[in-house]
Structures are given as structure tokens and as C-alpha cells.
C-alpha positions in Angstrom: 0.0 0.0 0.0 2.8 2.3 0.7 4.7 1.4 -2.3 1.3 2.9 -4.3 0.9 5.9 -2.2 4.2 6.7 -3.2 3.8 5.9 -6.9 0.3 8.1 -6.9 2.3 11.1 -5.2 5.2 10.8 -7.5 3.2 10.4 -11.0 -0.2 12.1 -10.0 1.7 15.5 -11.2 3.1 14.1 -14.2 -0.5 12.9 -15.2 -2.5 16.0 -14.3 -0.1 18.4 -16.3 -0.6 16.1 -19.5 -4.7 16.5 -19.1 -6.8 18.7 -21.4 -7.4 22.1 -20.2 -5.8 25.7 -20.2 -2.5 26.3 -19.5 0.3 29.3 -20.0 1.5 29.3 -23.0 2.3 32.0 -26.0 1.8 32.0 -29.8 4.6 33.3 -32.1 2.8 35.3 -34.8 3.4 35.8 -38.7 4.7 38.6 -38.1 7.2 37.1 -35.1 5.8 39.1 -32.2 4.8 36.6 -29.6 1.5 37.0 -27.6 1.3 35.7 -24.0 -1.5 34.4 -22.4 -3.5 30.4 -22.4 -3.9 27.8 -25.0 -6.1 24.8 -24.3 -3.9 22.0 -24.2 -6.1 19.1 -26.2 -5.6 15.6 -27.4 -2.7 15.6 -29.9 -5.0 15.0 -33.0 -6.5 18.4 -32.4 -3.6 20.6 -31.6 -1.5 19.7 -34.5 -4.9 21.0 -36.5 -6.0 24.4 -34.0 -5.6 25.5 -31.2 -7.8 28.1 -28.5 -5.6 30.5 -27.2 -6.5 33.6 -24.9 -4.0 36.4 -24.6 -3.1 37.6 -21.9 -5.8 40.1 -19.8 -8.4 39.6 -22.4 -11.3 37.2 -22.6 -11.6 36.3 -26.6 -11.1 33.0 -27.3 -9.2 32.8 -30.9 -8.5 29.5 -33.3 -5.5 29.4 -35.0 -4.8 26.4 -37.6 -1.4 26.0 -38.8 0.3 29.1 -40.9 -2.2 31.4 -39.2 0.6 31.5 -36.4 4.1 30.5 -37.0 4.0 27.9 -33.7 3.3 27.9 -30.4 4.9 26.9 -26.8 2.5 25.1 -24.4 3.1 22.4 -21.6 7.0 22.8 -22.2 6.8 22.1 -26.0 7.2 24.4 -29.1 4.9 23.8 -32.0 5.9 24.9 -35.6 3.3 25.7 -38.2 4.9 22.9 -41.7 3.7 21.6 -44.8 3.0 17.5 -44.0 3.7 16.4 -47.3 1.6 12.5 -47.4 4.5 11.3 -49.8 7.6 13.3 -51.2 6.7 12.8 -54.9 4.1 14.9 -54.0 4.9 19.3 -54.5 1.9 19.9 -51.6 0.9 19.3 -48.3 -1.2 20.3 -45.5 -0.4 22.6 -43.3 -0.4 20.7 -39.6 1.4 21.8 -36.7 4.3 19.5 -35.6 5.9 20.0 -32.4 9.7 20.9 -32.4 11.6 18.7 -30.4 15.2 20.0 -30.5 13.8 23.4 -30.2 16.2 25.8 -28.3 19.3 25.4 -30.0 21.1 26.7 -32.7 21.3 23.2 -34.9 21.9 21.5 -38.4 19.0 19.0 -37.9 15.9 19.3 -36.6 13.5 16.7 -35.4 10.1 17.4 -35.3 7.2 14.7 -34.3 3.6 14.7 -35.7 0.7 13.2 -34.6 -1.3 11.7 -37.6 -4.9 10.6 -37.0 -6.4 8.2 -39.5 -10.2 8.2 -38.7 -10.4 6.3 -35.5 -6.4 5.1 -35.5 -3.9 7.8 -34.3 -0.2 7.4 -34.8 3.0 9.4 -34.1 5.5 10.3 -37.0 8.8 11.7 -36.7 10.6 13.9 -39.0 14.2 15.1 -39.4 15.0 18.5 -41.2 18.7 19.8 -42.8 18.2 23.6 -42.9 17.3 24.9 -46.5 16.4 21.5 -47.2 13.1 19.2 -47.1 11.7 16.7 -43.8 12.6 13.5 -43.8 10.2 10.9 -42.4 11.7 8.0 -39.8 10.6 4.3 -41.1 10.6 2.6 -37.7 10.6 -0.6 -40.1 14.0 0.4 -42.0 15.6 2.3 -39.3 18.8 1.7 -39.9 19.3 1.7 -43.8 17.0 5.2 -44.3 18.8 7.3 -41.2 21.7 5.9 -42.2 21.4 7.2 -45.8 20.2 10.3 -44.6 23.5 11.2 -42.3 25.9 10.1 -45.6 27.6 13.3 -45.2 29.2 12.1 -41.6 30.4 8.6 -42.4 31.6 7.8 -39.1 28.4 8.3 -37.7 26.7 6.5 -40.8 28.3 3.1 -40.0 27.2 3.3 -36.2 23.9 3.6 -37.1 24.2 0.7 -39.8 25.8 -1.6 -36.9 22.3 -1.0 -34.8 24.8 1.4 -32.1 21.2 3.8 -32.5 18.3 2.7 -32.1 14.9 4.6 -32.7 14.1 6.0 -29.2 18.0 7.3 -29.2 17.4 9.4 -32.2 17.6 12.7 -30.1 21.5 11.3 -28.9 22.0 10.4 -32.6 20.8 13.6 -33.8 22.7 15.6 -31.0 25.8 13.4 -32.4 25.9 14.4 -35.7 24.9 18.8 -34.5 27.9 18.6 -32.6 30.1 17.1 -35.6 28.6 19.9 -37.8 29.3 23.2 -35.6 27.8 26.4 -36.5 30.2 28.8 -36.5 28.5 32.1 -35.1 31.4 34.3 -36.8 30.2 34.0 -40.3 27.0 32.5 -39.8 27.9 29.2 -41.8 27.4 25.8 -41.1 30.9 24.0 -40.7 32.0 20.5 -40.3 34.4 19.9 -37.1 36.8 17.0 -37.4 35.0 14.1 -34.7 36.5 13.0 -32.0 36.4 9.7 -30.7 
């Protein structure tokens, strides 16, 4: 019974801050001023559609769908207004918003998650993004062979992930791996490569 109590105390915070409801948050506008006040934090099929947000001393409720906003920061995440392209032969998407996992840090990659809702099926997709360059969706099936294929620039790295050193919920360590390999150089604003130690 103790052992329980302790559990409840312990993970009763963890659950309640994950529950629907309103809590402090900002949006970042089109314009990149950023507004302060409460989004409702829903399931994640609706807030990568819209969200309800309420700035700060007023009471109007306002929907914003993706690219109405550039993102927004709730429950400790960032959410980024991107095209969710259904297959990359494809030159359009829907605009969704997918949170922005690496957010906070000046980086090469970025990984971003999505969460995809099929009529009554829901499922969580994970994207990587080169600046200047197009997303990149994780195959949990093919792990190795298409994130290997798509860090070919750091070869090192490349043949780690090919050996199974990486798997799929280390992506983030993978990821931070191959940032700190390519440096951005804050003198001249360029990406460079740094030699990588062992």
C-alpha cells in the first residue's frame, strides 16, 4: 500500500499536467511578435490542426490552424506551423502543426514529431529537417538503412547507425551526435563541419 501511495504522489503531477485544459503558454505570430496568455492543451490530434488560445488580460477565445501562427509553446513544447507532405513525390501538403523537439538550440538537424490521425487510428511520425532542405520521415521498419542514408555526409556516424549502435528511441542522442560534428560557427553565420573526436 505504501509502495502505491508513493507511486500516486510521485506520477499524479506528471499525469495531471498532461490533461486537457488551459494552460500558459504564447503563440509566435506571422509577423514574429509573440503574444502571452493560455492555450487549451487538447488531445494531440486536435492541436496539431488548431488550437484556442486567450491572450493575456483579455477574454476572446481565438482559433489558430497552422500558418495562421508560426508555432506555439505550451506544456514545455514548441509547435511549428509545416507543410505534412503525405508522400515526397508529391509538390503539396497540408499545413499541420508538428511539435519541435530540438527546439532551443542553434542546430543543423531538426527533429520534429507529428501526430497523424487516421479516422479512429492515431499514430505518431517523426521527421528530421537539414536547414534549407526538405523533412525527412523516420521508417521505424527500416531504421537503420533510411537514417543511415540520410546522415551520408558524416560517415563515421553513418556506419554506427548501420551496426544497430542507434536505435529509434536514441534518435535525439543520434541527432545531437551528428549537430555537434557539424558546428555552426557564429562568426560568419555558416554551417561547418568539425573533425569528430572519438
Amino acid at each position: 500500500m505504501r509502495h502505491l501511495l508513493l507511486l500516486l504522489i510521485v506520477f499524479t503531477p506528471l499525469l495531471s499536467s498532461a490533461q486537457p485544459g488551459w494552460l500558459e503558454g504564447y503563440v509566435v505570430t506571422n509577423q514574429a511578435d509573440t503574444l502571452y496568455g493560455k492555450i487549451y492543451y487538447s488531445p494531440p490530434g486536435h492541436r496539431s490542426a488548431k488550437i484556442s488560445f486567450k491572450e493575456e488580460g483579455k477574454n476572446e477565445k481565438i482559433k489558430y490552424r497552422p500558418f495562421t501562427i508560426r508555432g506555439y509553446f505550451v506544456n514545455d513544447m514548441y509547435f511549428v506551423s509545416r507543410i505534412y507532405d503525405i508522400h515526397p513525390s508529391l509538390s503539396y501538403g497540408k499545413g499541420v502543426f508538428m511539435r519541435w523537439v530540438n527546439h532551443g538550440r542553434k542546430v543543423h538537424v531538426k527533429i520534429y514529431e507529428y501526430w497523424n490521425t487516421d479516422k479512429e487510428f492515431g499514430f505518431n511520425q517523426t521527421f528530421l529537417a537539414k536547414s534549407g532542405g526538405s523533412s525527412h520521415e523516420i521508417d521505424p521498419l527500416r531504421f537503420r538503412k533510411t537514417t543511415a542514408a540520410f546522415f551520408k555526409d558524416f560517415p563515421a556516424l553513418q556506419k554506427d547507425i548501420l551496426s544497430g549502435l542507434y536505435k529509434k528511441k536514441e534518435l535525439e542522442k543520434l541527432v545531437e551526435r551528428y549537430n555537434s560534428w557539424r558546428m555552426f560557427d557564429k562568426w560568419n553565420e555558416k554551417y561547418k563541419t568539425a573533425e569528430p573526436s572519438n
